[in-house]
Steps between C-alpha positions, in 0.01 A plus 500: 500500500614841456511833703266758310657867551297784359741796528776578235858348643596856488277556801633261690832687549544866580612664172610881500173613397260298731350636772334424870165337432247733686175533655395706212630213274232269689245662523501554124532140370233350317337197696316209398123577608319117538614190325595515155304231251607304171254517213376170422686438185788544727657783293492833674426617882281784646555693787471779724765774553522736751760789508513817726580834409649712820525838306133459368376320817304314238458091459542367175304132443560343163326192301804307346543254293819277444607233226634243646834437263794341488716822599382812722411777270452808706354661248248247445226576766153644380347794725136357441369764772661803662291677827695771742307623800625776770588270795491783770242446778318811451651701151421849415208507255371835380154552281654434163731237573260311704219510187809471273552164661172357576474546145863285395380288756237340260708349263802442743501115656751366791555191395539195741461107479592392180300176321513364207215429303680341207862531340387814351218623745641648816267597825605724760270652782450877566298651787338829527635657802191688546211280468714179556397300230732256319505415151669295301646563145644365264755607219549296166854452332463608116821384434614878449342651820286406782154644478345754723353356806148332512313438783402132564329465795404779790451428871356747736741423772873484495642192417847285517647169387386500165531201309357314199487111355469480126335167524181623704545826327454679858659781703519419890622791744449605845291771651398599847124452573269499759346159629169382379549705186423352159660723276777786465225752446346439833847566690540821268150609675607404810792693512333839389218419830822498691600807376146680579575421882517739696677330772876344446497251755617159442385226694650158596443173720788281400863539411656585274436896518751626246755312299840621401398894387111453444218468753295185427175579315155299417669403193681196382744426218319223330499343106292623231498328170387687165456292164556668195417454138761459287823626405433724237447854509132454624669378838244566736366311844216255431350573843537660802840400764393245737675395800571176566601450803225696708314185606735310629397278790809688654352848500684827470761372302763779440674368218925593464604697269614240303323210301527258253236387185469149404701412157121434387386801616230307731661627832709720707724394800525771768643563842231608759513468931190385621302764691450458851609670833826372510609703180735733682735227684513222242632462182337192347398565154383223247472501122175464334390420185138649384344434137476806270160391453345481857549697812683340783818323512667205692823458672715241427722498802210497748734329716783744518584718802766777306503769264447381180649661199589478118262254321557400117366294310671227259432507140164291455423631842435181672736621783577771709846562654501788802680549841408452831650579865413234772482753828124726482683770663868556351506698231894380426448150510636277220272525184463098408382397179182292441349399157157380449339324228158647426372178418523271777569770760784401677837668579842398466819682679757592292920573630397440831869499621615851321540707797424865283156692442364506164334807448340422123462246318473381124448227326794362242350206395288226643778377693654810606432766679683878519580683822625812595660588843681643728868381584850643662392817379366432118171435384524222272339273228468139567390181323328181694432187383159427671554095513877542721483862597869582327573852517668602196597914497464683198593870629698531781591889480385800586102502579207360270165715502174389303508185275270358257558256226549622133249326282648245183855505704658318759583881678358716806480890463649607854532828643886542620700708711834523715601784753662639233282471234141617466206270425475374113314200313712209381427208364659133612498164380375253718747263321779616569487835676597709196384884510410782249434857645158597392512899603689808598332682737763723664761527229589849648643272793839428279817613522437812621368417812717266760309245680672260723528123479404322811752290629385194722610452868459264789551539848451285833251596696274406805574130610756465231227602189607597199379822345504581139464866386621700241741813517511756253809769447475867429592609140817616467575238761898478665595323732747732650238696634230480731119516477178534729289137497126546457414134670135433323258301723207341299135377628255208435688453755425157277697693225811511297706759339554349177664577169231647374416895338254671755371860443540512923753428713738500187815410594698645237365886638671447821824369353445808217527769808835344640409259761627107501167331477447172656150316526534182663224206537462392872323229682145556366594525179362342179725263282672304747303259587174519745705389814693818444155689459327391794796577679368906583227333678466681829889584451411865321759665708709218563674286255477715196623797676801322632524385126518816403745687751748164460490555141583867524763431676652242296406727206736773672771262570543399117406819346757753633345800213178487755525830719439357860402842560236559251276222505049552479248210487189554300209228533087471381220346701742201643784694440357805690465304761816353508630881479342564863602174618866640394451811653429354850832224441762638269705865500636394141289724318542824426178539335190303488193513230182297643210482212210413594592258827343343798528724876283287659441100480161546704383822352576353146291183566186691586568739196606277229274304256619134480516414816671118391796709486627621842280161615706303342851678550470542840327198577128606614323828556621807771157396683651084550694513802751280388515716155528808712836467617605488149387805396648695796835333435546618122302821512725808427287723668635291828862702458425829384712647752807339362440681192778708397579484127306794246262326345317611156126323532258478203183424501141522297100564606418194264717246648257250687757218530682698792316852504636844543502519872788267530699769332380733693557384785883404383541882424343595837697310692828608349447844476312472843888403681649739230635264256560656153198393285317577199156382421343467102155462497343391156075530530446331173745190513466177650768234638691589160627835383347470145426864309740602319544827660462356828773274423755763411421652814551173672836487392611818524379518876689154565830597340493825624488393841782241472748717315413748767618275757795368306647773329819599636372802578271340749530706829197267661236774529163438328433712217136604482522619131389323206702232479719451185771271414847538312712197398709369703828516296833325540646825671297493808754328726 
């Protein structure tokens, strides 16, 4: 198998001309919005774009289309559809510009969810962001141009997950709707008689309340089907969307966001939790399978207690191949494969012994299946023969996204990426591993910009463990001098800092401003096997802290260029807790960044919205006596008053999974004893940093307050100024 690279070898070495990569840089590549799909005929790809302009404070979303050829051609990609819209919360609009617009507005589409309808029809969906209805249109390849968009099929409600099967001729999506409801247009009424209250309140008997960064609502994310005539230009629905799964004997299905149709086009396999009062404190999930026909749907792993994930169906679809997790409570258990045969209805185990989580699967043939997953810091591509369960790799570098099979080829389109190279689409052989780029998103990102290859360590750390992590060396990089560390902390904690592209918590941006970047994968980390995952369990300021500081200092001892003196930890949700866990134990630091992290074990239980979580990692609930204890022993908010080092704490209104007050009350308690602290309060983001703007701010807030602390200059007073950041050159010591 071979290593796929997407940057230029001129970018992987500093040449006179290249340049720090910057936040600016970033924010400003164009992204991958949803999964990318193959046109039947196999010959060309569709996709969404996304690219952000920080001068224009605009957001650019583009239709594309891509032959799929033997060699990349970068000038080969169609612009099918081209929509900008101002992405400030609240722009200036005056009289003309405001009718000016409304009036563009008409014949101006954002395009999203690419389907196609044949090898020269292609679908996408657009909603109206004022009345909220979705359509879907289609364009038609001429063979010179693609046509202007036609619409297809309109739904009154916004909707997600479109797909469509050639052989039934039908499009199935997703779309929120109230229970007991028949059709879309009876939701769409609904929700205008909840806008006519004149009361806001919302009221509710069971958990959960709110999930992630939305309040739970009367609605649920269930199925609709829609046939449709024919393929020609007279494409239109035959009747109204049904939904199929709203009688099931289950309930109030809420279907995942992700689904599956039938080769045949007779049925869809979905991932649903069954409702019930338990919902907030356990995770079992099962897959069902409901007929595009009728109305309810059946599970097949009645008998299962974990999350279920990941169903697929074989070619003739007589069986189903998915993931399961044995514990109803542990969201990072092992995922085990299961395939059932439709027929018969029985289950077979497949790989039983291969101690890694598959987190998707594909079919190959009949007699072998395709996994991706997580391992010592890569996210890779695996084959396995169902009958023995022989793992055979395919990639084994960098980080696999998305993957779907090509049709009339033995490949897989896969999304790709390493920590120094953005996300593009490849294709591979599942032969022999064999790769041809497919795109080009970021080929501004080449040799005039520097980003710097990760370098793999290992260290030993609590009870002799060994932890992998990756370090990553300023540009202009000598050894002969010395540098500040930024130590990155990631969460889960059931995580992984992999070498993968990420639009957050981008490694390359830290090492770009000067600092020796190191990310390292302690116990509760994914890819290592599950013993070395469950091994956080009620340790969350034990083991993988003493990981951490054993490492550092190891890290010290063999890398001399490290500045002893200068040295910050940043760290998200996990992370930010580990960051006042270090606080209370360690005077390494110079600097500490805490994004979005736990003060409080207790508080955060009674706050938080799956409560399986802290029940599970600290072995009960604050209100079990015997769970009690646990809490009190790893809750930061227990040493506040050994709290010393300034800290930089982040936090967002829309973060539900540990909610603003647990920043807060990190920043009160610092500044409270008159520790240097800053606090950056986003209203409008959730657990994730994820506007554009908002991100640049994010990262000029977080390097700021490092190089503050760093720079040579550093005279250990807080400044309360904006905070900016310089690079740290090679002539600070």
């Amino acid at each position: 198998m071979k290593a796929l690279c997407t940057l230029p070898a001129a970018a992987l070495a500093l040449g006179a001309l290249a340049r720090p990569f910057t936040p600016e840089d970033l924010v400003e590549t164009t992204r991958l919005s949803g999964h990318a799909v193959v046109s039947p005929d196999g010959t060309s790809v569709a996709f969404v774009q996304t690219r952000y302009s920080i001068e224009k404070k605009r957001q650019l979303s583009q239709l594309v289309v891509q032959a799929l050829g033997d060699h990349l051609q970068i000038d080969s990609p169609v612009m099918v559809i081209d929509f900008s819209k101002d992405s400030r919360p609240n722009p200036p609009r005056s009289p003309i510009t405001a009718e000016s617009e409304d009036v563009a507005s008409k014949h101006r589409l954002e395009p999203s969810q690419p389907v196609w309808l044949s090898s020269e029809e292609l679908g996408f969906v657009a909603t109206d962001a004022k009345t909220q209805q979705s359509t879907v249109y289609s364009v038609h390849n001429t063979g010179k141009h693609w046509s202007k968009p036609r619409a297809v099929f309109t739904a009154p409600v916004p909707i997600s997950s479109v797909q469509y099967n050639a052989v039934s001729n039908t499009l199935v999506f997703i779309a929120d709707v109230y229970n007991g409801t028949t059709t879309l247009d009876e939701t769409a009424e609904l929700d205008v008689a909840d806008q006519e209250r004149a009361d806001t309140a919302q009221v509710f008997d069971e958990l959960w309340v709110r999930h992630w960064d939305s309040f739970v609502t009367p609605k649920l994310p269930q199925i609709h089907a829609v046939p449709l005539r024919s393929h020609s230009s007279n494409t239109k629905p035959k009747h109204a969307a049904k939904n199929i799964i709203k009688d099931s004997g289950d309930g109030r299905l809420e279907a995942a966001d992700s689904f599956v149709i039938s080769p045949n086009g007779q049925s869809v396999a979905f991932v649903a939790k069954r409702p019930g009062r338990d919902y907030a404190w356990r995770t079992t999930s099962y897959v069902y399978v409901a007929d595009i026909d009728d109305s309810s749907a059946t599970p097949i792993n009645a008998n299962g207690r974990g999350a279920s994930s990941s169903p697929v169906f074989n070619s003739d679809g007589s069986r189903i191949a998915y993931v399961q997790m044995a514990s109803p409570t542990y969201e990072a258990d092992r995922n085990q494969i299961h395939i059932y045969n439709v027929e018969d209805k029985t289950t077979i185990d497949v790989a039983t012994d291969w101690d890694r989580s598959p987190s998707e699967l594909l079919w190959a043939d009949d007699n072998t299946l395709l996994a991706a997953y997580n391992e010592y810091g890569r996210n890779k591509l695996t084959k396995i023969d169902i009958a023995s369960g022989a793992v055979t790799p395919i990639v084994e570098e960098h980080s696999v996204g998305s993957m779907q099979r090509v049709p009339h080829s033995n490949d897989l389109l896969l999304s790709y990426s390493a920590l120094d190279s953005p996300t593009d689409l490849y294709t591979v052989s599942i032969d022999d591993g064999s790769t041809k780029q497919v795109t080009q998103l970021n080929p501004q990102l080449g040799s005039s910009v520097f980003l710097s290859a990760p370098e793999d360590v290992v260290f030993e750390g609590a009870e002799g463990s060994s932890i992998h992590g990756f370090l990553l060396r300023p540009p202009n990089f000598d050894a002969r001098q010395t540098y500040p560390l930024a130590y990155v902390i990631h969460g889960g904690p059931q995580g992984s800092f992999t070498d993968a592209w990420s639009t957050r918590w981008n490694l390359n941006i830290f090492a770009a401003a000067g600092f020796v970047t190191v990310a390292l994968d302690f116990e509760g980390s994914t890819g290592y096997g599950q013993n070395f995952t469950d091994a956080i369990r009620n340790q969350w300021g034990g083991k993988p802290f003493v990981s951490l500081m054993r490492s550092l200092d190891q890290l010290l001892d063999s890398h001399p260029y490290i500045d002893r003196n200068r040295l910050t930890a940043l760290g998200a949700s996990y992370g930010g807790y580990q960051i006042n866990w270090i606080n209370a134990h360690s005077t390494a630091f110079k600097a500490l960044v805490n994004h979005d992290g736990m003060f409080s074990t207790v508080s955060t239980y009674y706050s938080t919205d799956e409560l399986y979580f802290p029940e599970t990692e600290f072995e009960g609930a604050p209100f079990d006596e015997h769970a009690r204890a646990n809490y009190e022993k790893w809750s930061p908010e227990r040493n506040v008053h050994k709290w010393k080092t300034p800290t930089l704490v982040v936090h967002s209104e829309k973060d539900y999974r540990l909610v603003v007050s647990e920043g807060l009350s990190t920043f009160t308690a610092l500044r409270r004893q008159g520790v240097p602290a800053r606090f950056v309060y986003f209203p409008d983001e959730n657990h994730w940093v994820l506007k554009p703007a908002n991100s640049l701010r994010w990262h000029h807030e977080v390097l700021g307050w490092i190089t503050q602390w760093t720079h040579k200059d550093a005279e250990g007073v807080m400044d309360t100024s904006q905070a900016k950041f310089v690079v740290q050159a090679e002539d600070l010591n």
